[in-house]
C-alpha positions in Angstrom: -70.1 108.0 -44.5 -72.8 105.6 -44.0 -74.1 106.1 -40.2 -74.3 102.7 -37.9 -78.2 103.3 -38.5 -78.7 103.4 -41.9 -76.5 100.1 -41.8 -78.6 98.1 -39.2 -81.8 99.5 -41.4 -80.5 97.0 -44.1 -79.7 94.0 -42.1 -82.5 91.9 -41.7 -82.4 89.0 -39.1 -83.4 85.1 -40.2 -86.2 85.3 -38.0 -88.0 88.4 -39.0 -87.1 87.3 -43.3 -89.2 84.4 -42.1 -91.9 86.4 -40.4 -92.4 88.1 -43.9 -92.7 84.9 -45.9 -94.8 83.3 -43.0 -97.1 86.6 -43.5 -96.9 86.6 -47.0 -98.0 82.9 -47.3 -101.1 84.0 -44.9 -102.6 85.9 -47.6 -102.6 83.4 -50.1 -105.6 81.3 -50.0 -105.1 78.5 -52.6 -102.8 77.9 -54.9 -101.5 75.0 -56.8 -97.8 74.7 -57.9 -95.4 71.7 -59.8 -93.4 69.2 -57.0 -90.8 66.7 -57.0 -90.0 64.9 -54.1 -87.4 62.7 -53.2 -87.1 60.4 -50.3 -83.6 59.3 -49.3 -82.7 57.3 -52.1 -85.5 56.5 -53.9 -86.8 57.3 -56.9 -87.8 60.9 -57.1 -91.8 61.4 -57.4 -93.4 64.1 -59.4 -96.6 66.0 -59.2 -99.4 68.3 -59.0 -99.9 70.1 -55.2 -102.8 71.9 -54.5 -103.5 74.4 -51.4 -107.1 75.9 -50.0 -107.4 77.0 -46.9 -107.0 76.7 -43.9 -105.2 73.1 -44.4 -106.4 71.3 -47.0 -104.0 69.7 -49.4 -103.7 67.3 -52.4 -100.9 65.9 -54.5 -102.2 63.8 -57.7 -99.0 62.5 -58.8 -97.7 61.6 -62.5 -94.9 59.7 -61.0 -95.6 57.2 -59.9 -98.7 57.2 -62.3 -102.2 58.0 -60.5 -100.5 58.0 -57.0 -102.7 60.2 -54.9 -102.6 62.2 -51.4 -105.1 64.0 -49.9 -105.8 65.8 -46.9 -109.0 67.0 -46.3 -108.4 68.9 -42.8 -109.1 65.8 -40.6 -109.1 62.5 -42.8 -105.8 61.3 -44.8 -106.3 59.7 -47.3 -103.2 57.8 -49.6 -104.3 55.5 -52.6 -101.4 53.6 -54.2 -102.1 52.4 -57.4 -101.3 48.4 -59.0 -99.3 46.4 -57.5 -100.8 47.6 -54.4 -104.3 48.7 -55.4 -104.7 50.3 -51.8 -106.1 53.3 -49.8 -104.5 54.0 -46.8 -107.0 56.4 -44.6 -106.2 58.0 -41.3 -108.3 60.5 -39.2 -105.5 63.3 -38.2 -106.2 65.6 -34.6 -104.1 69.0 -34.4 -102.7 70.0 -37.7 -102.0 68.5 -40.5 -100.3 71.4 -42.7 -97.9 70.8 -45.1 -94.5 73.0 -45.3 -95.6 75.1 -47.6 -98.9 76.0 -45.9 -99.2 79.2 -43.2 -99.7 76.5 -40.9 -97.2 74.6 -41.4 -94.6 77.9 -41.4 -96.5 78.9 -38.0 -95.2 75.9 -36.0 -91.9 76.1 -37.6 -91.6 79.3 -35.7 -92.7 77.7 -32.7 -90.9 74.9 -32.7 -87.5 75.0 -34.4 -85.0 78.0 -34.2 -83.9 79.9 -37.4 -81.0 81.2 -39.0 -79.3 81.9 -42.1 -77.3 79.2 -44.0 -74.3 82.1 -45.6 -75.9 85.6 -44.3 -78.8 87.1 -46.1 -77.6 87.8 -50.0 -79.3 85.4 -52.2 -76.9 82.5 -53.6 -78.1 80.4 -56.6 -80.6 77.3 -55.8 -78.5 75.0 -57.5 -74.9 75.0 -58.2 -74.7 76.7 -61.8 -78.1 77.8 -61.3 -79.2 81.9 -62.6 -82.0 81.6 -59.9 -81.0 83.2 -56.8 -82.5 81.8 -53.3 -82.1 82.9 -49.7 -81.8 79.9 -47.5 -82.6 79.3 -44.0 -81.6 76.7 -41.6 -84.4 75.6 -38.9 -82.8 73.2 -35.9 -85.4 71.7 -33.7 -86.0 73.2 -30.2 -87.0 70.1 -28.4 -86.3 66.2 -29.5 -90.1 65.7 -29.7 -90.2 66.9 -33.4 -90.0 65.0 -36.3 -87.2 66.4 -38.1 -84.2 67.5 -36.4 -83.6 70.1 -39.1 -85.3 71.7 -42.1 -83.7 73.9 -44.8 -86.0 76.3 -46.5 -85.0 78.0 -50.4 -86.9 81.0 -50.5 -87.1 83.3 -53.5 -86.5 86.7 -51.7 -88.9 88.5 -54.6 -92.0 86.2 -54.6 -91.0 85.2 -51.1 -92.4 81.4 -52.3 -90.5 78.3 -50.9 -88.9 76.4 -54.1 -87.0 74.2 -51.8 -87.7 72.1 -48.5 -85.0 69.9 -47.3 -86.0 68.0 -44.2 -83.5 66.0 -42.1 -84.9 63.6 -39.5 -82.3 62.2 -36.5 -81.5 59.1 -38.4 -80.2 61.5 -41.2 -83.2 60.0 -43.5 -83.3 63.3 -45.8 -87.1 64.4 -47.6 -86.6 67.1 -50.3 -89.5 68.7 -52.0 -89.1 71.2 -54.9 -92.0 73.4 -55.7 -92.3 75.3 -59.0 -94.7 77.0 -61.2 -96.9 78.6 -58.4 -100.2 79.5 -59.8 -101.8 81.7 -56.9 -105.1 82.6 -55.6 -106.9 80.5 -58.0 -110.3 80.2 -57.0 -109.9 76.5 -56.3 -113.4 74.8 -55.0 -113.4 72.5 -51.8 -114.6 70.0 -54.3 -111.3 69.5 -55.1 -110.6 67.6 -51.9 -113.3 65.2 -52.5 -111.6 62.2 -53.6 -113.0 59.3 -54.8 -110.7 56.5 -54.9 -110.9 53.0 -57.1 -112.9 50.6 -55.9 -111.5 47.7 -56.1 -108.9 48.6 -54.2 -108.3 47.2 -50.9 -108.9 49.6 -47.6 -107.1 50.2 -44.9 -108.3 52.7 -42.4 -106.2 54.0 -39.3 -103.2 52.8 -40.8 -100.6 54.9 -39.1 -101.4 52.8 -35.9 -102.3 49.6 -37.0 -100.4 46.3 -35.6 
């Protein structure tokens, strides 16, 4: 007969399965991995994401074609290529992490609560899918946060995020898919040096212009 201790031994709560991946994600120091993002119903947007610590991130994308973010730990920087021909730049205080950053998983813990979707046995990512996920459901503590809920795929063996769903209160849904991971790479904080077109028109502090 199993005993009642053995049996709690193998439960493991939504909040400490997110501990590990929050710990595991603290020892990876770069890594660049394959996204796609969609954004309610547009058009979905593919590209290359790169990671160095502590918070610097880029995303060169290949749709749409030479579309480029970059966050260099206290400048954002956007260029959008023809018709626009702009660079959006916007000097960031607190944290800027990403999702898929130790950051970013640290104020999750702070700030949203967190529990499993269906329990803790791995379903498949997509419907027909043979890759198994765990996935977690995050509701926001407080109304100040952006999104009012976030849902995290984890594989439970790497313990990597292939799937963010973010929900904000006017149900305006961001999904980002992450695949191929390379890890630990080596990357140089050259990388993070961008040097946008310059013909391009500039537009700094554009998250509080008029």
């Amino acid at each position: 007969m199993v005993s009642a201790t053995a049996i709690a031994q193998s439960i493991m709560t939504a909040s400490d399965f997110f501990k590990s991946v929050s710990d595991y994600y603290g020892t990876i120091h770069d890594y660049e991995a394959d996204v796609d993002i969609t954004i309610g119903n547009s058009s979905d947007m593919q590209g290359k994401a790169s990671f160095k610590r502590p918070e610097m991130l880029r995303i060169d994308f290949s749709q749409p074609a030479e579309q480029t973010i970059v966050f260099s730990g206290d400048t954002l920087t956007i260029y959008l290529p023809a018709p626009y021909s702009a660079i959006l730049q916007q000097t960031v205080s607190g944290s800027g992490a990403a999702s898929a950053t130790p950051e970013g998983l640290a104020l999750m813990r702070r700030y949203y609560t967190i529990s499993y979707e269906s329990g803790q046995d791995p379903v498949p990512l997509e419907e027909g899918s043979s890759e198994m996920v765990i996935n977690l459901v995050l509701k926001r503590r407080s109304s100040s946060e952006a999104f009012s809920q976030i849902k995290l795929s984890i594989d439970p063996t790497s313990k990597l995020i292939r799937r963010v769903i973010a929900v904000t209160p006017s149900s305006q849904s961001y999904i980002f898919y992450f695949s191929n991971y390379r890890l630990n790479t080596g990357m140089s904080e050259q990388r993070f040096i961008y040097d946008p077109p310059s013909s391009a028109n500039n537009y700094n502090n554009f998250l509080f212009s008029e």
